[in-house]
C-alpha angles and dihedrals in degrees: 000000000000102000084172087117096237118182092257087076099032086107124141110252120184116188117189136212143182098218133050099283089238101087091033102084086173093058088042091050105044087044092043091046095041092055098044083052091058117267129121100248124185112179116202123201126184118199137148094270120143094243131005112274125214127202137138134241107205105307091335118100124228122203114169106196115216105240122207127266113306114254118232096195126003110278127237095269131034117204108218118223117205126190111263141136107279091027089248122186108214122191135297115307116220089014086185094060130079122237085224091081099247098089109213089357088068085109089045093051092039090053084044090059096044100050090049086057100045087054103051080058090048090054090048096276140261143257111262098254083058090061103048091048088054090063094050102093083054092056103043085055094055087054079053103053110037099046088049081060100035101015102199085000087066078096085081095065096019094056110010089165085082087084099056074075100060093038095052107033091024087081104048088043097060094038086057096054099209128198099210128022112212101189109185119211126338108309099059095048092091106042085054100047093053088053090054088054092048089046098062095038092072093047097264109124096218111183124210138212119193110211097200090200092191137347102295093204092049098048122107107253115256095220129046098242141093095251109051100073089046091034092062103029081054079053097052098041086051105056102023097093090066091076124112093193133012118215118196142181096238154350096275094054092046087058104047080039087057091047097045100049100020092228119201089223133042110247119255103240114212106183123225085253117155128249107269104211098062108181133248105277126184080201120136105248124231100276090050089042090060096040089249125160117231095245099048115092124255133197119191138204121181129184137033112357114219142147096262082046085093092236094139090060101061085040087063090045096052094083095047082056112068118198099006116116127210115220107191107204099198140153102255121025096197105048115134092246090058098047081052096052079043092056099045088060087046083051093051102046103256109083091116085070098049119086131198119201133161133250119291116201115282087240092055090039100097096049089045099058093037093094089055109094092218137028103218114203096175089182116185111225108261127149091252098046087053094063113048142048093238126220092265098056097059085049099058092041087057087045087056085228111147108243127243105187133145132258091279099142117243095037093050092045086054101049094049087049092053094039077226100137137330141285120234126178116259135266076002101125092182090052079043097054085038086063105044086052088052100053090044097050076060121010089148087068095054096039087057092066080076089061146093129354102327098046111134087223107096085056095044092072137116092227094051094054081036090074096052086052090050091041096053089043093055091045095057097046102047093057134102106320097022091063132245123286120219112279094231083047089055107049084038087059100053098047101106 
């Protein structure tokens, strides 16, 4: 493929994304590739940072808006933002109508709530999760409400807080002009989406590619409350059919992508894979890094820590494990649900064998978990973790480390089908414990899955998803109103 940056490529490519671009490899890498292979790339994140940060990856450029304060519940009123030029916000829509889902009853509702409340003190109290359960009634009826009056649009009362995204990234987007919108995962659909209608409002043809990063109606909710889940699968159905082009993690999520929102076109699925050329690091590895000698055993888990993680379940295993010893790679070392998987080791007996350390680059990453003797991926079983080979997968196997991972579908499926590590049942620590004994009586036997002519390997790699992203970029902008390449460029350009 040319990366001489010709002018042919010199389009303006804006991706999109709801965190703050450094935990999210996928977004760096599609941003970082997509630029070395000659577009002009500019990547916004928006993310709750004091002031907007500016860096570079690679020749891409990096700019992370501050978003305002985050919202614990929707606020009375909720502003409307329409596309127009400008991306203007005009003023509250339905100005008679609470945002709370119950129009001119809100103080009833609200009265409702705290007298509930005031009454669970008065019996003595409850625990938190009591409490939560109690509003529930309130909040189903607000999803019910308001979908019954906007239907997919009930986003706009159910989670204002979508908006804080378009007025914060909307503007940067239109004074950047791009060519081509890249919007990764949910949030950013419909920021995107708007600034394509601007766009060709004002006479600009501005092409989009949604990137669905996981199932959206099989996620846990982010937030412990009734709306969040219908609020954001009403957003995505609203605004999905302004794609041009979807982009997925796998096979399975092209095809429930495909059924939900009956698609025209099959989505490109460019896998979480690493990238393949990791440079030279002088670096310590996993094993020196936690003080371990060559010959002690060593479990690794690498990414976002949380309860449906599996965490707990390694944890429990631990003891039925004597000698090996569990290194955690995460973001923050520190975060509150860390220093509690730490504790219950602690708790266990076992808290001396487990290591915290913080992220490596992800182009480091590889290198960096080699010296660990099993990848765990202790999955829970949601919806989302049963239809996709994760980031963390692909890492480990570049890493040749055998693969410990639960029953989740299409990872257990894989490695069954590789011979490259074994299945345990989830949230099962002695299956668990049964699984890693038997990967470390032979972990020859597992690592060899990563060799020879029919390794999966030379297909796991950043660069090789890199070229169906570029592909699909290039077939979107040189057709009808961005003008036609020369035929001998084009077939040139898609040669590998």
């Amino acid at each position: 493929m040319r990366r001489d940056g010709t002018t042919r490529l010199r389009r303006r490519v804006v991706m999109l994304v709801d965190n703050a671009v450094e935990g999210d490899s996928r977004v760096q890498k599609a941003a970082r590739s997509a630029a070395d292979a000659g577009w002009d790339v500019t990547l916004i994140g928006c993310a709750h940072v004091d002031a907007e940060r500016l860096w570079r990856l690679g020749r891409a450029e990096v700019r992370v808006l501050p978003l305002p304060a985050a919202r614990a519940a929707p606020p009375t009123t909720a502003s409307a933002v329409v596309s127009r030029p400008g991306g203007g916000v005009p003023g509250p829509e339905g100005a008679g109508v609470s945002a709370s889902g119950r129009g001119g009853g809100s103080r009833d509702g609200s009265r409702l709530r705290g007298g509930l409340r005031a009454r669970l003190v008065a019996r003595g109290g409850l625990p938190l999760r009591a409490a939560r359960l109690a509003r529930r009634p309130v909040e189903h009826a607000q999803v019910r409400y308001w979908r019954a009056r906007l239907r997919d649009g009930a986003w706009r009362r159910l989670e204002p807080g979508l908006w804080d995204y378009e007025r914060v990234a909307g503007p940067v987007v239109d004074a950047l002009r791009p060519d081509l919108i890249h919007a990764h995962d949910f949030r950013m659909l419909g920021v995107a989406a708007r600034a394509v209608d601007r766009a060709r409002a004002a006479g600009r043809d501005v092409k989009l590619v949604w990137d669905a990063h996981e199932w959206l109606p099989g996620a846990r909710p982010r937030r412990d409350n009734a709306r969040w889940l219908p609020a954001h699968v009403g957003y995505v159905r609203e605004y999905v059919g302004h794609a041009d082009a979807v982009v997925t993690v796998s096979d399975t999520l092209a095809d429930l992508l495909v059924r939900d929102h009956a698609l025209p076109e099959r989505p490109t699925v460019v896998l979480n894979a690493p990238v393949a050329a990791t440079p030279d690091t002088e670096a310590l590895g996993l094993r020196e890094r936690c003080g371990l000698r060559p010959d002690t055993p060593l479990l690794v888990y690498s990414g976002a820590m949380a309860v449906q993680r599996g965490l707990d379940t390694v944890v429990e295993a631990l003891p039925l494990l004597p000698g090996v010893h569990l290194a955690l790679v995460v973001a923050d070392p520190a975060a509150a649900y860390v220093r509690q998987v730490v504790a219950r080791a602690a708790g266990h007996g076992v808290g001396d064998r487990v290591h915290v350390l913080p992220y490596v680059s992800h182009r480091q990453l590889v290198a960096f978990l080699a010296t660990a003797d099993i990848g765990l991926i202790p999955l829970h079983r949601w919806p989302n973790h049963e239809i996709a080979l994760i980031t963390k997968f692909f890492e480990y196997a570049h890493a040749r480390l055998p693969i410990v991972v639960s029953d989740v579908r299409t990872m257990a499926e894989t490695v069954r089908a590789t011979g490259q590590g074994e299945v345990f049942r989830a949230r099962d620590a002695a299956d668990l414990a049964r699984a890693v004994r038997a990967v470390l009586a032979d972990p020859a036997r597992y690592r060899a899955a990563y060799e020879g002519p029919g390794s999966p390997l030379p297909g796991w790699t950043w660069e090789a998803q890199a070229e169906h992203l570029d592909v699909l970029y290039r077939r979107l902008l040189t057709s009808r109103g961005h003008g036609q390449l020369h035929l001998g460029e084009v077939a040139a350009s898609e040669c590998p």
